[in-house]
N, C-alpha and C positions, 0 to 999 in steps of 0.2 A: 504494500500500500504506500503512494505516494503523499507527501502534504499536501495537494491540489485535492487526492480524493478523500483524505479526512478532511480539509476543509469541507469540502461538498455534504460530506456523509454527517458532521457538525452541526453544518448549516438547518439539515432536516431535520433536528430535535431527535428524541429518543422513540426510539419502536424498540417492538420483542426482541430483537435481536443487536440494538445500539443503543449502550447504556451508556453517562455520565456520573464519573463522581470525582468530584473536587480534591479531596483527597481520602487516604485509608482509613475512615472514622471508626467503623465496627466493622469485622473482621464475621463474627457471624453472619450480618447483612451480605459482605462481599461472597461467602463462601457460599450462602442460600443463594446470592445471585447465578453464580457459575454452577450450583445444580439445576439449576432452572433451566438455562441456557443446554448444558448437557442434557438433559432430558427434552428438551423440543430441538430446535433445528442449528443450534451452536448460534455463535453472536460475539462483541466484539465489548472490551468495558473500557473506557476511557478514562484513563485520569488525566486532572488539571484540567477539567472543566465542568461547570456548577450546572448542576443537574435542572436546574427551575429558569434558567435563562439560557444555556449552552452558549455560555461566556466564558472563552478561553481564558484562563486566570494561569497557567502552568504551572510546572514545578520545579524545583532547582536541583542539583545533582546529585545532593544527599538523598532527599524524596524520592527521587527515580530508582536510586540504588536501593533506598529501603523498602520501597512497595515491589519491586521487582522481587526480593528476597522471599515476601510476604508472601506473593501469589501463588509462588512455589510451594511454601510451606504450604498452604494452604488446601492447595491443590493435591500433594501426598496427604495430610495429618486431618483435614476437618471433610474431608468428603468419601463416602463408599461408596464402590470399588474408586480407588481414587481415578483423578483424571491428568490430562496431560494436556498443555498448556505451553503455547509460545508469547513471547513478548517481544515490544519491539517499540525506540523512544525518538520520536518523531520532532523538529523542529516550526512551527509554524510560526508564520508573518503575521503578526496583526497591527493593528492600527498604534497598540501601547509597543511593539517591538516584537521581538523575535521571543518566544513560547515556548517550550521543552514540554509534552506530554505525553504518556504512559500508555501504547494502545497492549493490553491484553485479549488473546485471541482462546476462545470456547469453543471446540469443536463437538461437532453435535457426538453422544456419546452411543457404543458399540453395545456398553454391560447395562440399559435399563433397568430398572430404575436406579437412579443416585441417588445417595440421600447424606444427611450431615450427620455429627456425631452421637445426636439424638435419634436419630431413625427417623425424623421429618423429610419426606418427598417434599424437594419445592419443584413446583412446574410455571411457566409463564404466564398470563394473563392478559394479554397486551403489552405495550410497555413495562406494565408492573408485573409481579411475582407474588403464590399465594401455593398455601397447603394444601398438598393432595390428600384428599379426602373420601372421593370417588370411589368404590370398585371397581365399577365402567373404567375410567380411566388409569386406574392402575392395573389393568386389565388388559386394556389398549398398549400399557410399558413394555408389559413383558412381552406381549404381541409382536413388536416393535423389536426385540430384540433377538425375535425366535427363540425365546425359552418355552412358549406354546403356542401349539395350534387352535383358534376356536376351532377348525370343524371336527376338530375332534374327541370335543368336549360332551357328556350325557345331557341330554335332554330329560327335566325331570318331570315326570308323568307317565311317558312314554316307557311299552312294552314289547315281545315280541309279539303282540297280537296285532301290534299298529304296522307291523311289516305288511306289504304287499308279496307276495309269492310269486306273483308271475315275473313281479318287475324284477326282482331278481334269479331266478329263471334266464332271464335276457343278459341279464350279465354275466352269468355263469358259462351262457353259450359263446358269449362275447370272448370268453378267457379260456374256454375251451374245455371248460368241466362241466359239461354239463348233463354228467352223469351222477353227478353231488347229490348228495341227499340234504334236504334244508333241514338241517337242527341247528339249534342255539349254539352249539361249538361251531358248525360251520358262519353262523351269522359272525360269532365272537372274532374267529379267523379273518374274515374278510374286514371288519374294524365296524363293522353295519351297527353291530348289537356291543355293550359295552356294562356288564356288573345288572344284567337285567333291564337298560335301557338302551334307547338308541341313541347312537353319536350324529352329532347335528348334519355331518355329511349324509350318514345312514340315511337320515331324516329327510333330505334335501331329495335324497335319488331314489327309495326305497318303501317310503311309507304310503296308507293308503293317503293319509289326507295332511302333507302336509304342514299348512295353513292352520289348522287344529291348535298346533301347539307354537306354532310362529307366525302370527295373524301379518305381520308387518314384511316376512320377506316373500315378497310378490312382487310384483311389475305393475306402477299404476300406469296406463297407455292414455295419450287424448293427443286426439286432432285440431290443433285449434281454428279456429277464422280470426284469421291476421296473423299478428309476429309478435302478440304478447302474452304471456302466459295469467295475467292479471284479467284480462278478458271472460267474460261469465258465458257465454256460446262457444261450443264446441261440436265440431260435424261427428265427430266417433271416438266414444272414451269407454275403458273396459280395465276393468283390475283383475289381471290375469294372473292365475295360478296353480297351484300344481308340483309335482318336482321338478326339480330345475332343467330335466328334458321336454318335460311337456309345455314348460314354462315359454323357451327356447321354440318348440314349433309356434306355439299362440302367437307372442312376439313377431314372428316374420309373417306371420298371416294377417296380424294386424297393420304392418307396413306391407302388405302387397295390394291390399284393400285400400290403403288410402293415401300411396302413391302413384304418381302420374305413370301411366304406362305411354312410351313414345312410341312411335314410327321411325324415328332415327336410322333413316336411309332405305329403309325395306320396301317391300312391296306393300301396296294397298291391303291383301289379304293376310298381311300377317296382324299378330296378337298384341304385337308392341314390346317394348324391353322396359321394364322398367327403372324409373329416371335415374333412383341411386342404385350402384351396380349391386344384385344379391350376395356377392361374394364379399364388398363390405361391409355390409350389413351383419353378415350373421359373423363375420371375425369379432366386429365392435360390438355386437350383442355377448356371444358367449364371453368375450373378452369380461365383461360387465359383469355377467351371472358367475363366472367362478373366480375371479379375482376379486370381487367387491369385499368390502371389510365386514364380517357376520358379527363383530363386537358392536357395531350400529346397528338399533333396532330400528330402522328405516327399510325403506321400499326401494325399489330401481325407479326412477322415472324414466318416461320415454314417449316426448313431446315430436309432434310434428307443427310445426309451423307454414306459413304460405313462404318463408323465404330458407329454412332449414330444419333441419331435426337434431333431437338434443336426445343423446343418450346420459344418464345421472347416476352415477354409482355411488352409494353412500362408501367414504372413506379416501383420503388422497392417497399417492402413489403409498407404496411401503417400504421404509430402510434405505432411506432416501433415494428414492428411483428419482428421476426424472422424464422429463416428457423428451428431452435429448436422446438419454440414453433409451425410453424402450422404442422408438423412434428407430433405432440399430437395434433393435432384437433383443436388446439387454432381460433378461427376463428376472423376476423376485417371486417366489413362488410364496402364497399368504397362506391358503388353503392346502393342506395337502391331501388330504382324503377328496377334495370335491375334486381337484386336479387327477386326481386318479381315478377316479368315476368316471368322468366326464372324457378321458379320451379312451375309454371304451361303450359309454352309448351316444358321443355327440360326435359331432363332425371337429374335434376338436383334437390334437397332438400334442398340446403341452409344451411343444419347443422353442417357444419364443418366440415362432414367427409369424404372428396372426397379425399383429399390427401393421406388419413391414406390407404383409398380403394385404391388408386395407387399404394402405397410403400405394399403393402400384394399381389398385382396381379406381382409387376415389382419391385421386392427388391432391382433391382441395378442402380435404378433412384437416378438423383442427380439435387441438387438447389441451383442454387447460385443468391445471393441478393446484385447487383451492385449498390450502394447507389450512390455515387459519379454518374458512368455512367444514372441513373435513370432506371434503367430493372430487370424485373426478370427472370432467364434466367430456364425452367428447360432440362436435358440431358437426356437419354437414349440411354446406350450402345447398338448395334447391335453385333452380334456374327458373 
């Protein structure tokens, strides 16, 4: 980092990720801060400049050397599992003269959750920092750091009576057993059945209903009139649901119904192609249904608009993917049990390259990664 762009980064005041502090006042403040920062997406803390004006005041050579000492400490002695920490002491021009201040660098952390000597999770909150208090979200930490999988967590209520038989049948032939005999040790084997219930993948691909015991993960679908989703008329809306295969046919039935079919070069008698290519379609759909975050008790949305369509996955990338990196194939794998279902009854492989296959069928699809909001949202224009 330059002085031009800590000036610039100064000038915008403090967010979740750029803090101000004037100097090392309290040592548990700083160390809460750096868990904070280590548990959501890392961030940068600034000394020799006052937090309430980000008015460069600096520090002088003692300071630099003393809070640099500190942060270190700090960094092994007041945080679990500790963290690791660069520094780096920056000159800036101001109007009172030349400034010496402190940027220390937070990188977002590998070992979820951190916490200080007390056992206190701090997590961000906007610019400020507050106790994690959550299950949901300390739920989400360790999610975050692959120390678990939700789909492979028991759904409680659920038995083996709420299995579907035939549905698994189809998978068994899928895999090539399908001379198995379905008992509980068999359900237990394939990860379906789990201590007398079902595991939420189970549940997702397996069960008769279900919706039953997870009212929220379904697909709500609507067609709008116009391009805002605020808008109270809509031509065709349906809360589709099911396992996440049946879930997956409804989905593309409901975009074939109420997308444009063209003529785009053909003859008179032909049926038409429809506008967006189906082979993007159903990549950014399933992409949707087995990536999405199950720690959100939220719905998939999936809006058509007069100008594009919006696929809505509850949860942003995970363990810091980026929209770059899956863009190259980069793949993070969230779910493992539904990832494993799913590329034996979907048209689905697992191998990372379902997105690349979108963006080659529909070059003018886009992604955006609402961290803060927790979604990923992806677009396609209509003509």
């Amino acid at each position: 980092m330059n002085a031009l762009e800590l000036k610039n980064m100064i000038a915008l005041g403090e967010t979740s990720r750029v803090q101000f502090k004037e100097v090392m006042d309290s040592e548990p403040a700083i160390a809460a801060e750096m868990i904070a920062m280590s548990n959501a997406k890392g961030g940068v803390i600034i000394f020799g400049v006052k937090d309430k004006t980000g008015e460069i005041v600096g520090l002088d050579y003692s300071q630099l050397q003393k809070i640099g000492n500190r942060i270190a400490t700090l960094a092994t002695d007041a945080i679990k599992p500790q963290i690791f920490v660069t520094t780096e002491a920056l000159s800036l021009d101001t109007d009172e003269g030349s400034r010496n201040v402190l940027v220390v660098h937070v990188e977002e952390g590998f070992a979820k959750p951190y916490k200080d000597n007390n056992g206190t999770i701090w997590v961000k909150q906007g610019s400020d920092k507050r106790k994690l208090t959550d299950n949901n979200e300390l739920f989400r930490l360790f999610q975050q750091n692959g120390n678990v999988y939700v789909d492979e967590i028991i759904v409680p209520y659920t038995s083996v009576d709420d299995i579907d038989k035939e549905k698994v049948a189809q998978y068994l032939a899928k895999i090539g057993d399908e001379e198995a005999v379905q008992t509980e040790t068999l359900y237990q084997n394939l990860n379906i059945l789990r201590n007398g219930a079902l595991t939420l993948g189970g549940l997702l691909f397996f069960a008769k209903n279900p919706q039953r015991f997870r009212p929220a993960f379904c697909i709500k679908a609507v067609s709008f009139f116009g391009n805002d989703m605020a808008l109270t008329e809509y031509r065709d809306s349906e809360d589709i649901e099911g396992t996440i295969p049946q879930m997956f046919q409804k989905a593309m039935s409901f975009f074939t119904r109420n997308l444009h079919h063209v003529q785009a070069g053909q003859s008179f008698n032909s049926v038409g192609i429809l506008e967006i290519s189906p082979i993007a379609l159903e990549e950014l759909l399933q992409n949707a249904l087995t990536h999405r975050d199950f720690s959100k008790n939220s719905p998939i949305r999936l809006f058509i608009f007069d100008n594009r369509v919006e696929i809505i996955s509850p949860g942003a990338l995970p363990n810091s993917q980026t929209v770059e990196a899956i863009r190259l194939g980069n793949a993070v794998v969230r779910n493992n049990l539904v990832n494993t279902f799913a590329s034996k009854l979907m048209k689905y492989r697992g191998t990372g390259t379902g997105i690349r296959r979108a963006i080659k069928e529909q070059p003018n699809v886009e992604f955006f990664n609402d961290v803060s909001g927790e979604q990923f949202t992806v677009t396609i224009p209509r003509t």
